[in-house]
PyMOL CGO cylinders between C-alpha atoms (Angstrom):
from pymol import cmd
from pymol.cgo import CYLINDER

trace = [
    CYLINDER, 1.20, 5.06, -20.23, 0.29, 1.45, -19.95, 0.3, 1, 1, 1, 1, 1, 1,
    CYLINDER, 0.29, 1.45, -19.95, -3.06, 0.92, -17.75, 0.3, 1, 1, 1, 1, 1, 1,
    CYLINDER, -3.06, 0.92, -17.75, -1.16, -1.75, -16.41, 0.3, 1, 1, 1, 1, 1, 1,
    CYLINDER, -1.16, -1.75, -16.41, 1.51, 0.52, -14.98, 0.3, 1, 1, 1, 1, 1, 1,
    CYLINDER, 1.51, 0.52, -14.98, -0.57, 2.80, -13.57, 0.3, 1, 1, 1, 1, 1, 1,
    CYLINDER, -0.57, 2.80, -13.57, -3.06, 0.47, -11.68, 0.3, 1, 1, 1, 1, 1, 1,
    CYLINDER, -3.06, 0.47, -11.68, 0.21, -0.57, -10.02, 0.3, 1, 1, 1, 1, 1, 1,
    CYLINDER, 0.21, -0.57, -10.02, 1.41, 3.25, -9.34, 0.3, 1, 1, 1, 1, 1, 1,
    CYLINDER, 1.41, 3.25, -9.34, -2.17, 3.47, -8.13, 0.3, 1, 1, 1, 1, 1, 1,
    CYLINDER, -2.17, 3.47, -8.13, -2.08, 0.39, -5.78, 0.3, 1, 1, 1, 1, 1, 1,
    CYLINDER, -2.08, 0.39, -5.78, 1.57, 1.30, -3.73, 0.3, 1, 1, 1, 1, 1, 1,
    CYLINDER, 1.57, 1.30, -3.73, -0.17, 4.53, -3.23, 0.3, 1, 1, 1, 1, 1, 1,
    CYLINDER, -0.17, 4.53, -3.23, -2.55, 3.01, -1.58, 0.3, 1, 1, 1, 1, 1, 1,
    CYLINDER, -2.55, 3.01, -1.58, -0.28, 1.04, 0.27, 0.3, 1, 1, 1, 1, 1, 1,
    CYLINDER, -0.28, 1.04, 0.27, 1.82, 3.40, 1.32, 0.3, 1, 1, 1, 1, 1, 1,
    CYLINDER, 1.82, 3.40, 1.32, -0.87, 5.62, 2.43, 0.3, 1, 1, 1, 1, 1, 1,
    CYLINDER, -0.87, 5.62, 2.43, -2.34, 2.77, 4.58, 0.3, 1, 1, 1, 1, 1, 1,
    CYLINDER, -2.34, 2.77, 4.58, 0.91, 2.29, 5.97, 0.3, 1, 1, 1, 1, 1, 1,
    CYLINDER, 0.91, 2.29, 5.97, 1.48, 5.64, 6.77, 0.3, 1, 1, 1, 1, 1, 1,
    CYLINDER, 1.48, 5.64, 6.77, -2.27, 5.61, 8.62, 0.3, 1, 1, 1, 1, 1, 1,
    CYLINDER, -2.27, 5.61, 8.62, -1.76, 1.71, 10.34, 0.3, 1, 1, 1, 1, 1, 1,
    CYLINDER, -1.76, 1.71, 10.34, 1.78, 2.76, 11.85, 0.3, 1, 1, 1, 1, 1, 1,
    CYLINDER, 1.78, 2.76, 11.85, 0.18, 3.41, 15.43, 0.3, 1, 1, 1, 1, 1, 1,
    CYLINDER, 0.18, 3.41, 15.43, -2.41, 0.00, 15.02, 0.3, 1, 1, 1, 1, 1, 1,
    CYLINDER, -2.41, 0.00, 15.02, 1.29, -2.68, 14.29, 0.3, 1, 1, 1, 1, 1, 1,
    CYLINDER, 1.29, -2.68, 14.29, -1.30, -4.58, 12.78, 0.3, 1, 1, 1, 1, 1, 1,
    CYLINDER, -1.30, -4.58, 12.78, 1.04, -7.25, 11.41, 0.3, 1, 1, 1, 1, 1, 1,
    CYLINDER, 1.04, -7.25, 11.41, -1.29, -8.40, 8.61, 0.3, 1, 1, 1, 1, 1, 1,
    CYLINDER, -1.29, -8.40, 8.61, -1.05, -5.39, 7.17, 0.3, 1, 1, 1, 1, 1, 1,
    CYLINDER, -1.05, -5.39, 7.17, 2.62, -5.20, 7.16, 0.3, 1, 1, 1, 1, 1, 1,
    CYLINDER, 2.62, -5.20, 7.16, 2.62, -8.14, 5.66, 0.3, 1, 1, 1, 1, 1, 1,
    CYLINDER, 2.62, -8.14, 5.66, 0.47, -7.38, 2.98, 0.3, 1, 1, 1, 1, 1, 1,
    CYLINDER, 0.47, -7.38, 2.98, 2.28, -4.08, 2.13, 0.3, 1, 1, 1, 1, 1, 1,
    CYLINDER, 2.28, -4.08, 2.13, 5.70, -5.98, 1.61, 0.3, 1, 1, 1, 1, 1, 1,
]
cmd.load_cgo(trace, "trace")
């Protein structure tokens, strides 16, 4: 696998975890940052 490829996999993990976690907060920055 490219490196590249899986520090992306690694980051929308991330993001969608911390979406997941900020869904009660609406804190629109982080909405933002996850689209």
């Amino acid at each position: 696998m490219n490196s590249r490829i899986d520090d992306n996999l690694a980051r929308a993990e991330a993001l969608v975890e911390s979406a997941e976690r900020g869904k009660d907060s609406r804190d629109p920055e982080i909405l933002r940052a996850a689209l």
